[in-house]
C-alpha positions as CSV (number, residue, x, y, z in Angstrom):
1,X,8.7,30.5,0.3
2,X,11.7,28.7,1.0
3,X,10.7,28.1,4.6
4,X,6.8,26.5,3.2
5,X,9.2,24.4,0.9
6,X,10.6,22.7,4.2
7,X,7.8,22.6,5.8
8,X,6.5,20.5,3.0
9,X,9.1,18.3,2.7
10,X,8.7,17.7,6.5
11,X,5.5,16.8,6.0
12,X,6.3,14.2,2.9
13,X,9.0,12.7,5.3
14,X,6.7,12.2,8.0
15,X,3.8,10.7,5.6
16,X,6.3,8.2,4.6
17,X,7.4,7.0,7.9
18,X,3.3,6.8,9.2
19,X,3.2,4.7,5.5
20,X,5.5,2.7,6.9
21,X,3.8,1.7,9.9
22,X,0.4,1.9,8.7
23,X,-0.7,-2.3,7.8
24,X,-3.6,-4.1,6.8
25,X,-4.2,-7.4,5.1
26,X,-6.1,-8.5,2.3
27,X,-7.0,-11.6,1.2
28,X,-7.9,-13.6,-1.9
29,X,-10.1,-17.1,-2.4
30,X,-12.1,-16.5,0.1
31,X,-9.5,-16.1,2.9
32,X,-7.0,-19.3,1.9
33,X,-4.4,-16.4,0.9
34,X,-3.7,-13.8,3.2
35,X,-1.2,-10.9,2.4
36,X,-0.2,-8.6,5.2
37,X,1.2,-4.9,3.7
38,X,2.5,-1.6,4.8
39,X,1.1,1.8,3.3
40,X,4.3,1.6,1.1
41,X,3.0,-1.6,-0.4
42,X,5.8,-3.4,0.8
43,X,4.8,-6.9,1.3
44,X,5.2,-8.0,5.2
45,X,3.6,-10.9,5.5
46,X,2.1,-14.0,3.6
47,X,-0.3,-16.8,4.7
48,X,-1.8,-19.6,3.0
49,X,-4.1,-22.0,4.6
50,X,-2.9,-25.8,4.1
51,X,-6.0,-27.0,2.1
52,X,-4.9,-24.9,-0.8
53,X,-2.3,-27.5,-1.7
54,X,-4.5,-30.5,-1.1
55,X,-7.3,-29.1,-3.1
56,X,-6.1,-27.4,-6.0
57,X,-2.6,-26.7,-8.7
58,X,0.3,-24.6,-8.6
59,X,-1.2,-22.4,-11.3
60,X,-5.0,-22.2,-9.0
61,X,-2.5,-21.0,-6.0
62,X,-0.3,-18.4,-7.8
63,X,-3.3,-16.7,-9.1
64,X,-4.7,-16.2,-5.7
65,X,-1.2,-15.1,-4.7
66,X,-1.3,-12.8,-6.8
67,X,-4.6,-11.4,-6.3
68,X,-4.3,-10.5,-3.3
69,X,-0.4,-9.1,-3.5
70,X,-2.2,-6.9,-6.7
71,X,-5.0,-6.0,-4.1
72,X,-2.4,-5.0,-1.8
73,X,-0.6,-2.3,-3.9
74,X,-3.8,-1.3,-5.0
75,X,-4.8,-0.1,-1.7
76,X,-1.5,1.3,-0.5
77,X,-1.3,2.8,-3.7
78,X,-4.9,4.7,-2.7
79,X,-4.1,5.2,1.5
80,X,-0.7,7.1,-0.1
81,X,-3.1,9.4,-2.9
82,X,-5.0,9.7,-0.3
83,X,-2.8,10.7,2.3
84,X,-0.8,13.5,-0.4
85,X,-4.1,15.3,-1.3
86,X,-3.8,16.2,2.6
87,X,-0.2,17.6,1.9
88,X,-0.2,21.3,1.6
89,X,1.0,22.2,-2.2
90,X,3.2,25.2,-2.2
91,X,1.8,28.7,-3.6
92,X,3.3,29.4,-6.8
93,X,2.6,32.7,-8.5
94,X,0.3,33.0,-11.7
95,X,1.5,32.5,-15.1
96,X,2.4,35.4,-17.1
């Protein structure tokens, strides 16, 4: 038992580091803001495309930040469920 237990948390160590290195972007209004994340949800990367400040306010721009940094979470937050339903659960006996 003790030696699945390792095994396990092996496993969940590797998971993370693969989460790690695992990215993908999303984006928000059609593309002007681009947010680059890890499978952690760890924000790597931001892009916003010029016109975005000629075109519209503060307030029009932080919404689409935000958006897309939601959109982000949401989606490492899903690859890592994902990912743990994979992860072997350790036998316990039945209840008494």
């Amino acid at each position: 038992m003790w030696q699945l237990g390792q095994q396990v948390q092996g496993r969940l160590q590797q998971l993370q580091h693969d989460l790690a290195n695992r990215t993908f972007e999303t984006t928000a209004g059609g593309g002007m803001v681009r947010v680059t994340a890890d499978g952690r949800g760890t924000i790597r990367g931001l892009t916003i495309e010029p016109a975005v400040f000629a075109e519209h306010d503060a307030d029009f721009l932080s919404d689409l930040v935000l958006a897309a940094v939601a959109d982000a979470q949401r989606r490492a937050a899903d690859m890592l469920q994902a990912e743990m339903r994979k992860v072997q659960p350790l036998p316990f006996p039945p209840s008494l």
